[in-house]
C-alpha positions as CSV (number, residue, x, y, z in Angstrom):
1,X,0.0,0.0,0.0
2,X,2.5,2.7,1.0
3,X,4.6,2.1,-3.1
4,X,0.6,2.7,-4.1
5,X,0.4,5.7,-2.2
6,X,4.3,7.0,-3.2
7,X,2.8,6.5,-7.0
8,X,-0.1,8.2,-6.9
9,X,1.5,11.2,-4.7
10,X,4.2,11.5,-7.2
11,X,1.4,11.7,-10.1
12,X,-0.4,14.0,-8.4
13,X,2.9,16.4,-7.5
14,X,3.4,16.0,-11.3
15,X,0.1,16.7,-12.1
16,X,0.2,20.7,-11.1
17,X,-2.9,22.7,-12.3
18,X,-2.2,24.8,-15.9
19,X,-4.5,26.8,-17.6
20,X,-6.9,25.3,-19.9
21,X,-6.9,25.6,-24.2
22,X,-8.9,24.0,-26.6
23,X,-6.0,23.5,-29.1
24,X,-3.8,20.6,-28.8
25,X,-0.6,19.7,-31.2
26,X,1.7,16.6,-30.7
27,X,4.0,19.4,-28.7
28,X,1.3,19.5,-26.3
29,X,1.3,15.2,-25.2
30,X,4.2,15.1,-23.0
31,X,3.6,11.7,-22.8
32,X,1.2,8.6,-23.8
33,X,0.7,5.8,-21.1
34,X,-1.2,2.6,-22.4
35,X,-3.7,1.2,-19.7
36,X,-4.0,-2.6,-18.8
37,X,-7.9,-2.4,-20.5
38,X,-6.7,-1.1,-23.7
39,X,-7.3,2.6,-23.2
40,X,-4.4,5.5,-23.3
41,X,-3.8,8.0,-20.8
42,X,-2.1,11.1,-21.8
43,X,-0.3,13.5,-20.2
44,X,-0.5,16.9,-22.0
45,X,2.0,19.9,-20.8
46,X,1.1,21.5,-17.7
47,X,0.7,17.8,-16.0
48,X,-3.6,18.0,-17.0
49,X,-4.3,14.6,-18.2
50,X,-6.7,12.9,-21.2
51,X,-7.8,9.0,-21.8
52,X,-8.4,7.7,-25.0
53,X,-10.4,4.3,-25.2
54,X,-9.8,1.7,-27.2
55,X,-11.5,2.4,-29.7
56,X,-9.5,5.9,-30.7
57,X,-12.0,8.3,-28.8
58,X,-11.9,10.8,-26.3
59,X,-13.6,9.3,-23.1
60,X,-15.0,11.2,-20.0
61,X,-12.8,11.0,-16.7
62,X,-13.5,11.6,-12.8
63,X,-10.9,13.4,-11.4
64,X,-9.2,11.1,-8.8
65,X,-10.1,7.5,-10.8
66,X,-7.1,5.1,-10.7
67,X,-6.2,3.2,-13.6
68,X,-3.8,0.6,-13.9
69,X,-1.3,0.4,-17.0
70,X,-0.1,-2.4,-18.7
71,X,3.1,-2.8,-16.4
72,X,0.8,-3.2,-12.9
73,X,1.6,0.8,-11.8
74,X,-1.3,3.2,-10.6
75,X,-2.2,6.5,-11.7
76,X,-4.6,8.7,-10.3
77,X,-6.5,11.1,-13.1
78,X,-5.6,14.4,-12.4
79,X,-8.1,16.7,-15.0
80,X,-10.4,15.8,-17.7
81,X,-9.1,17.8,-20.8
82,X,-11.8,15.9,-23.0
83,X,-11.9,18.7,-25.5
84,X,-8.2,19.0,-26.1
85,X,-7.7,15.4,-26.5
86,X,-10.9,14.8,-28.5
87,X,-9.8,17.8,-31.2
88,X,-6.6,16.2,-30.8
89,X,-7.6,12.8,-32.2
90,X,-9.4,14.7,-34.6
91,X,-6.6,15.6,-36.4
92,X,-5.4,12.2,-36.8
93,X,-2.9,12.8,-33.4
94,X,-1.0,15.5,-34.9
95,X,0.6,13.8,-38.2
């Protein structure tokens, strides 16, 4: 329990608060974690977060949920950036 809690507290430090735009580029996805149910999580600039679902599409998020990647590490959502992500898929993920 307390490498769960170190996880999550270190995802949430990460995750500081940034302001909000509804324009996303591939300079904006710091990063692109794949989830153990198929899903993607990704981490724009600024630490706000977005999940993709299997199928390619922008999904809804609670802020707080824990998912589980495909290595057996926690993340707690930080943010629901929906919009950024959604027009970000939209344009084929930046190519």
């Amino acid at each position: 329990m307390n490498k769960l809690l170190k996880q999550l507290l270190m995802v949430t430090v990460l995750s500081t608060a940034a302001v909000s735009v509804f324009a996303i580029g591939t300079d904006q996805v710091e990063k692109s974690i794949p989830l153990k149910d198929g899903s993607t999580l990704h981490i724009l600039k600024g630490g706000k977060m977005a999940m993709e679902d299997k199928l390619g599409k922008a999904v809804s998020m609670k802020k707080g949920e824990v998912m589980e990647t495909k290595d057996g590490k926690m993340i707690m959502m930080h943010g629901n950036e929906l919009m950024r992500l959604d027009k970000y898929l939209q344009e084929g993920k930046g190519s």
